[in-house]
C-alpha positions as CSV (number, residue, x, y, z in Angstrom):
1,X,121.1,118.7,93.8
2,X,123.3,118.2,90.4
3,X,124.0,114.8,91.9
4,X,120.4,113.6,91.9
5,X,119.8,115.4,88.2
6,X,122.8,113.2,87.3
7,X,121.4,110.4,88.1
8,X,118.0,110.8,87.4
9,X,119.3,111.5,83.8
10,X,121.6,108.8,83.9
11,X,118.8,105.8,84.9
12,X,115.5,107.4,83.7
13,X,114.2,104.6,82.1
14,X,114.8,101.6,85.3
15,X,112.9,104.5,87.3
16,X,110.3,104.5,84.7
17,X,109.9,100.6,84.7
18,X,110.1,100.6,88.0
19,X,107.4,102.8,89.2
20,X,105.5,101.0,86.7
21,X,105.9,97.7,87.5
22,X,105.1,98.7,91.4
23,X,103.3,101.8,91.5
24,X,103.1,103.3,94.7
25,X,103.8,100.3,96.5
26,X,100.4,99.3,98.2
27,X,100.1,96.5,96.7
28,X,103.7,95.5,99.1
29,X,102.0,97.3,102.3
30,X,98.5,94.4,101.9
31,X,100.6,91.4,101.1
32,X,100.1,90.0,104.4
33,X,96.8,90.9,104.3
34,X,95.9,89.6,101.0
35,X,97.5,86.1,102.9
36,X,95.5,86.3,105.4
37,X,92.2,86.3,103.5
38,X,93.8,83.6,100.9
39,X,94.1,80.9,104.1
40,X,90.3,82.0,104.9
41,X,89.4,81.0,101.9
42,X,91.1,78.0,101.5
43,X,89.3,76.7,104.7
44,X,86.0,77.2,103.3
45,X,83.1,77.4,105.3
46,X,84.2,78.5,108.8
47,X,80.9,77.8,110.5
48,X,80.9,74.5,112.6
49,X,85.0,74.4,112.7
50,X,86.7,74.5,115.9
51,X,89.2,77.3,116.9
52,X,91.8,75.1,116.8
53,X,91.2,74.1,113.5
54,X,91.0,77.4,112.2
55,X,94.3,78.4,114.5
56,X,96.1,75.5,112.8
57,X,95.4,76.9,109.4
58,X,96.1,80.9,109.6
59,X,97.6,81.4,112.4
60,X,96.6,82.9,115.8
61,X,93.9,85.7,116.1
62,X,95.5,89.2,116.5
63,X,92.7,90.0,119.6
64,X,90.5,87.8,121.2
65,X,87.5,89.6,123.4
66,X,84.3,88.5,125.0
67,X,80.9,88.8,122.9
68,X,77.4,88.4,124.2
69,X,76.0,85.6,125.8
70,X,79.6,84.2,126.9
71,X,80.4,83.9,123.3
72,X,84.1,84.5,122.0
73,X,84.9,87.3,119.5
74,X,88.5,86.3,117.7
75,X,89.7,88.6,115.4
76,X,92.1,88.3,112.6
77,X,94.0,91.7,111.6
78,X,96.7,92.2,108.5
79,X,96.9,95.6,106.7
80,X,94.0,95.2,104.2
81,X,91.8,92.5,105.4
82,X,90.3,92.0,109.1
83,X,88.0,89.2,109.8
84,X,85.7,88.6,113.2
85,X,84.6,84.9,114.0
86,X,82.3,84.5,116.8
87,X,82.7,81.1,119.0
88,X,80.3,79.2,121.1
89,X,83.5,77.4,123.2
90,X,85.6,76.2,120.8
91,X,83.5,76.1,117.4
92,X,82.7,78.8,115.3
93,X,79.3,80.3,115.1
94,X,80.0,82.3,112.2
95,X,81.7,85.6,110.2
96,X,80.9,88.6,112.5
97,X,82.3,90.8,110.1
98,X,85.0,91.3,107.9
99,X,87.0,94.3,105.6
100,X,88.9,93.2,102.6
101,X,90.6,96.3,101.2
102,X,93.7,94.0,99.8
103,X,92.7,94.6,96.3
104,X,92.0,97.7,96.3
C-alpha cells in the first residue's frame, strides 16, 4: 500500500492530466463506433445503392436476417452506433433503424 502512496505522490500531476485529457475512457470504448457511422455518412443517401456498394465502403454487415416480404435486413453493429438497412435484392430500400450513442 506505501508503494502505491509513493507513487501516487510521486506522479500526481500526469495522473491529473491524464484523467483529464481522457476521462473515463468511453470515448476509446465508441471509437469504432463513431467510424462506423462516419463511413455512413460519407455515403450519403443510402436509399437506391446496392449492397455491394455500401459493402465496398464500410465494411460487411455484422448480421444479415430475412425481413418481410422476402426483403433483407443487414445490420451494421460497433459499440455506440448500430444501423439496419432493408434490401429489396441487392439495393437498399432504406434506414430501418439506427442508435447513435458515440457521442454521448
Amino acid at each position: 500500500m506505501d508503494d502505491i502512496m509513493k507513487f501516487i505522490s510521486d506522479y500526481w500531476l500526469i495522473i491529473v492530466i491524464v484523467i483529464s485529457l481522457f476521462g473515463s475512457g468511453s470515448w476509446f470504448v465508441t471509437l469504432q463506433g463513431k467510424e462506423l457511422r462516419r463511413k455512413f455518412e460519407a455515403l450519403g443517401e443510402l436509399k437506391g445503392k446496392t449492397k455491394q456498394e455500401i459493402i465496398a465502403a464500410v465494411g460487411s454487415p455484422s448480421a444479415i436476417s430475412g425481413a418481410a416480404d422476402g426483403k433483407t435486413l443487414c445490420q451494421w453493429m460497433k459499440t455506440g452506433f448500430h444501423i439496419g438497412l432493408i434490401f429489396d435484392g441487392e439495393v437498399c430500400e432504406g434506414i430501418s433503424h439506427m442508435a447513435d450513442v458515440s457521442e454521448v
